[in-house]
N, C-alpha and C positions, 0 to 999 in steps of 0.2 A: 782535676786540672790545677789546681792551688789549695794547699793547707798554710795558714799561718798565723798570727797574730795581727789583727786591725784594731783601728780606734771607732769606726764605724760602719754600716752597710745601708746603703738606701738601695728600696727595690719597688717595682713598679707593681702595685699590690693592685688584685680584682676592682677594691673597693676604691683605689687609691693609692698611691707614692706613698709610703714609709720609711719609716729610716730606724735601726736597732742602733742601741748606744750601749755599753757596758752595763749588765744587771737588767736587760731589759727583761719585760714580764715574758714570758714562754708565751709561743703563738706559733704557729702554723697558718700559711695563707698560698690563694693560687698566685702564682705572680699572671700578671698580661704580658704580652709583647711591648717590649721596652726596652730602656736602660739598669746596669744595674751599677751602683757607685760602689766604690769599695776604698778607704778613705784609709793611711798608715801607710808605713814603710815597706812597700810587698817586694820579695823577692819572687820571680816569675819564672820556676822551672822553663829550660828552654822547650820541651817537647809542647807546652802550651800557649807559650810568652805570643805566638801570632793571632789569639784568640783573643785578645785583650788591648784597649790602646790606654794613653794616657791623658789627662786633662786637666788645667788646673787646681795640681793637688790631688788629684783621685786616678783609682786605676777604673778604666771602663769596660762592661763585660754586657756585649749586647743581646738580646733574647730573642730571637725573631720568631719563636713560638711560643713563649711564658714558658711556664713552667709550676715547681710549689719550691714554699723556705720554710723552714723549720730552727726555733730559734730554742734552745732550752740550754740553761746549764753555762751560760756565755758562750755555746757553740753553734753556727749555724749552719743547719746541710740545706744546699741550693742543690736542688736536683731541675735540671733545665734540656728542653725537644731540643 
């Protein structure tokens, strides 16, 4: 749905809300049903851009099933129900 460049990602983690910052340490977790922030200049392919809202300063991208994130390498794959 989106590849690009952010300064941040907060995700609503099993254990707890987290948030990756540039060079964060590699992790893998389940996300829960929640919020996920996504925080930079995003450009929002239109085939997706209705999946996503906006809110001060962050793009918002909702979970209503969790899902898992995978953070390694400054890359992170959201795979989300």
């Amino acid at each position: 749905m989106f590849s690009g460049e952010v300064t941040s990602v907060a995700v609503p983690g099993a254990n707890g809300s987290f948030q990756m910052l540039d060079n964060h340490a590699s992790i893998v977790s389940i996300l829960t049903p929640g919020t996920v922030k996504i925080y930079g200049d995003i450009q929002l392919p239109e085939a997706s851009a209705d999946r996503f809202s906006k809110s001060e300063g962050s793009t918002l991208l909702e979970l209503p099933n969790g899902g898992t994130v995978e953070m390694q390498n400054n890359k992170i794959i959201l795979l989300a129900d």
